[in-house]
C-alpha positions as CSV (number, residue, x, y, z in Angstrom):
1,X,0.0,0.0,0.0
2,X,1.2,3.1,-1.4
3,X,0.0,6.6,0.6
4,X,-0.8,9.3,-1.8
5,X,-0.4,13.0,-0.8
6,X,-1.2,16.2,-2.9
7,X,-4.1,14.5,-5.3
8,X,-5.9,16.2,-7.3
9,X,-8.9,15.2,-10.1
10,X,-7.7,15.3,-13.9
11,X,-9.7,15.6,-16.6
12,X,-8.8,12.2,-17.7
13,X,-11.1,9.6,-18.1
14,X,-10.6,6.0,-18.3
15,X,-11.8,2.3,-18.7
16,X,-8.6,0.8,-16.6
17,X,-9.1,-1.0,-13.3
18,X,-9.4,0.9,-10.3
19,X,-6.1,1.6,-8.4
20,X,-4.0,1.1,-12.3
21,X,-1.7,3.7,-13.5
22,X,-3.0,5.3,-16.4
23,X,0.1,7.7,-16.6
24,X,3.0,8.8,-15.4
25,X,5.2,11.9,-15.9
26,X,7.7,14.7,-13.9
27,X,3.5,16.4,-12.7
28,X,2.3,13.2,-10.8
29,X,1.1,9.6,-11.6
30,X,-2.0,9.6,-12.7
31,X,-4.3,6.6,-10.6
32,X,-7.5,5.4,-12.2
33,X,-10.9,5.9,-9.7
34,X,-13.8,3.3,-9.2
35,X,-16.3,5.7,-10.9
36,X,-14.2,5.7,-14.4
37,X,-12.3,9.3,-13.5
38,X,-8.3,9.7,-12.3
39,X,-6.3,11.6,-10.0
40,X,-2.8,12.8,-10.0
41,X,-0.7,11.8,-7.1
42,X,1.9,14.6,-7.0
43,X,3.9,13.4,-4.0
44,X,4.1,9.5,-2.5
45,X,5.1,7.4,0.5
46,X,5.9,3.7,-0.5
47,X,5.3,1.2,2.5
48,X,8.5,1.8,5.0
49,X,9.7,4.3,2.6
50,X,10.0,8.6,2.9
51,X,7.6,10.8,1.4
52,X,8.9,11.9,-1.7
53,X,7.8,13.6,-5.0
54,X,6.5,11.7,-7.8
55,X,9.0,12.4,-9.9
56,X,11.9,11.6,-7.1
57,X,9.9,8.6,-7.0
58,X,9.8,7.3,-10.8
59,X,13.7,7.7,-11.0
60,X,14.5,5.0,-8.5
61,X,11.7,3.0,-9.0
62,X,10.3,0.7,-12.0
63,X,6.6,0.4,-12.7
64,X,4.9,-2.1,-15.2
């Protein structure tokens, strides 16, 4: 379990399973919703891990 911190709603919307990465860039990851919409997670905590920036985040880490 990942905590999320500074979300916000995008405009985005999408048929992918709820909790999926839709996109990712330097702005935030962008997380698929139950109701079909997304948010962008600007900053995140991985379990055991230090809050960091989503962009801090995608240069150390691999996502399928």
């Amino acid at each position: 379990m990942y905590k999320l911190f500074s979300p916000r709603l995008s405009d985005r919307r999408t048929d992918a399973a709820p909790g999926s990465i839709v996109s990712r860039d330097r702005g935030g990851l962008e997380i698929a919703c139950a109701d079909g919409r997304c948010i962008i997670a600007a900053e995140l905590q991985a379990p055991g891990g230090r809050r960091m920036s989503a962009a801090d985040f995608l240069r150390g880490h691999t996502l399928e």
